[in-house]
C-alpha positions, -999 to 999 in steps of 0.1 A, spaced: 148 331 -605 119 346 -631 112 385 -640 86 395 -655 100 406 -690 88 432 -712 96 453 -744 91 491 -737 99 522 -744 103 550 -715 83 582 -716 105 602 -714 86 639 -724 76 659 -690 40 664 -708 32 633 -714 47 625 -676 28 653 -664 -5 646 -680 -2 610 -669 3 617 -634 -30 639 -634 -50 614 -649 -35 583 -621 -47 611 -598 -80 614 -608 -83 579 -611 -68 567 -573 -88 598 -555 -123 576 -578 -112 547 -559 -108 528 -594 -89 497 -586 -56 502 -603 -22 497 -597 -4 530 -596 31 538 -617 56 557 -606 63 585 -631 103 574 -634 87 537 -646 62 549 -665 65 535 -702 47 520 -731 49 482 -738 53 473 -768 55 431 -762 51 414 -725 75 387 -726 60 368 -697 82 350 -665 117 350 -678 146 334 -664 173 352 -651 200 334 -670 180 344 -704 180 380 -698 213 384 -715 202 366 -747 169 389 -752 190 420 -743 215 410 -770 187 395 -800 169 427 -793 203 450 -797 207 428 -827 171 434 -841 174 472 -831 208 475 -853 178 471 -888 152 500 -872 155 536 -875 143 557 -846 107 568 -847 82 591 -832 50 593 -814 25 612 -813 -8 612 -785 -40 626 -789 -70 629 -769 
Protein backbone atom coordinates (compact mmCIF):
# COMPACT_ATOMS: atom_id res chain seq x y z
CA UNK A 1 0.00 0.00 0.00
CA UNK A 2 1.20 3.85 -0.90
CA UNK A 3 0.65 7.13 1.45
CA UNK A 4 1.07 10.11 0.38
CA UNK A 5 4.38 11.32 2.26
CA UNK A 6 5.36 14.55 3.41
CA UNK A 7 7.89 16.61 5.54
CA UNK A 8 5.96 19.04 7.89
CA UNK A 9 5.96 20.76 10.71
CA UNK A 10 2.60 21.11 13.00
CA UNK A 11 1.29 24.48 13.86
CA UNK A 12 1.00 24.22 16.79
CA UNK A 13 0.38 28.20 18.14
CA UNK A 14 -3.61 28.81 18.90
CA UNK A 15 -2.98 32.22 16.80
CA UNK A 16 -1.80 31.05 13.98
CA UNK A 17 -4.62 28.15 14.36
CA UNK A 18 -7.10 30.63 14.96
CA UNK A 19 -6.22 33.00 12.27
CA UNK A 20 -6.10 30.15 9.91
CA UNK A 21 -9.40 28.91 10.57
CA UNK A 22 -10.93 32.48 9.96
CA UNK A 23 -9.32 32.82 6.77
CA UNK A 24 -10.67 28.79 5.46
CA UNK A 25 -13.91 30.38 6.63
CA UNK A 26 -13.94 33.23 4.55
CA UNK A 27 -12.74 31.34 1.82
CA UNK A 28 -15.49 28.11 1.90
CA UNK A 29 -18.56 30.73 2.67
CA UNK A 30 -16.79 32.60 -1.24
CA UNK A 31 -17.33 29.31 -2.57
CA UNK A 32 -13.53 29.18 -3.57
CA UNK A 33 -12.81 25.62 -4.58
CA UNK A 34 -10.53 24.32 -1.85
CA UNK A 35 -10.02 21.58 0.13
CA UNK A 36 -10.66 22.40 3.76
CA UNK A 37 -7.98 21.35 6.82
CA UNK A 38 -8.93 20.48 9.91
CA UNK A 39 -7.23 22.72 12.41
CA UNK A 40 -5.56 19.39 14.44
CA UNK A 41 -3.81 18.67 10.64
CA UNK A 42 -3.07 21.81 9.87
CA UNK A 43 0.80 22.15 9.17
CA UNK A 44 3.44 23.54 6.95
CA UNK A 45 5.21 21.31 4.32
CA UNK A 46 8.40 21.62 4.06
CA UNK A 47 9.11 18.64 1.17
CA UNK A 48 6.03 16.42 -0.46
CA UNK A 49 7.53 13.20 -0.73
CA UNK A 50 5.05 11.84 -3.21
CA UNK A 51 3.19 7.98 -3.10
CA UNK A 52 5.28 6.14 -0.59
CA UNK A 53 5.22 2.60 0.18
CA UNK A 54 4.23 1.40 3.32
CA UNK A 55 7.22 -0.79 3.91
CA UNK A 56 9.61 2.49 3.38
CA UNK A 57 7.93 4.53 6.02
CA UNK A 58 10.27 3.24 8.54
CA UNK A 59 13.46 4.10 6.60
CA UNK A 60 12.33 8.00 6.02
CA UNK A 61 11.19 8.16 9.72
CA UNK A 62 14.70 6.88 10.72
CA UNK A 63 17.10 9.02 7.81
CA UNK A 64 15.03 12.02 8.85
CA UNK A 65 15.70 11.24 12.87
CA UNK A 66 19.12 10.77 11.69
CA UNK A 67 19.29 14.13 9.66
CA UNK A 68 17.38 15.92 12.51
CA UNK A 69 20.26 14.73 15.13
CA UNK A 70 22.75 17.77 12.91
CA UNK A 71 19.80 20.82 13.19
CA UNK A 72 19.06 22.98 15.99
CA UNK A 73 15.46 23.99 16.59
CA UNK A 74 14.29 27.13 14.86
CA UNK A 75 11.64 29.68 14.71
CA UNK A 76 9.08 31.19 12.64
CA UNK A 77 7.81 34.08 12.27
CA UNK A 78 4.36 35.21 9.90
CA UNK A 79 3.42 38.32 8.73
CA UNK A 80 0.68 39.81 6.79
Amino acid sequence: MRIRGFIAIDVEDAGIVSKISEIQETLVASKARLKRVETENLHFTLKFLGEVEEERLELVKSTMNDVLENFNPFSMHLYG
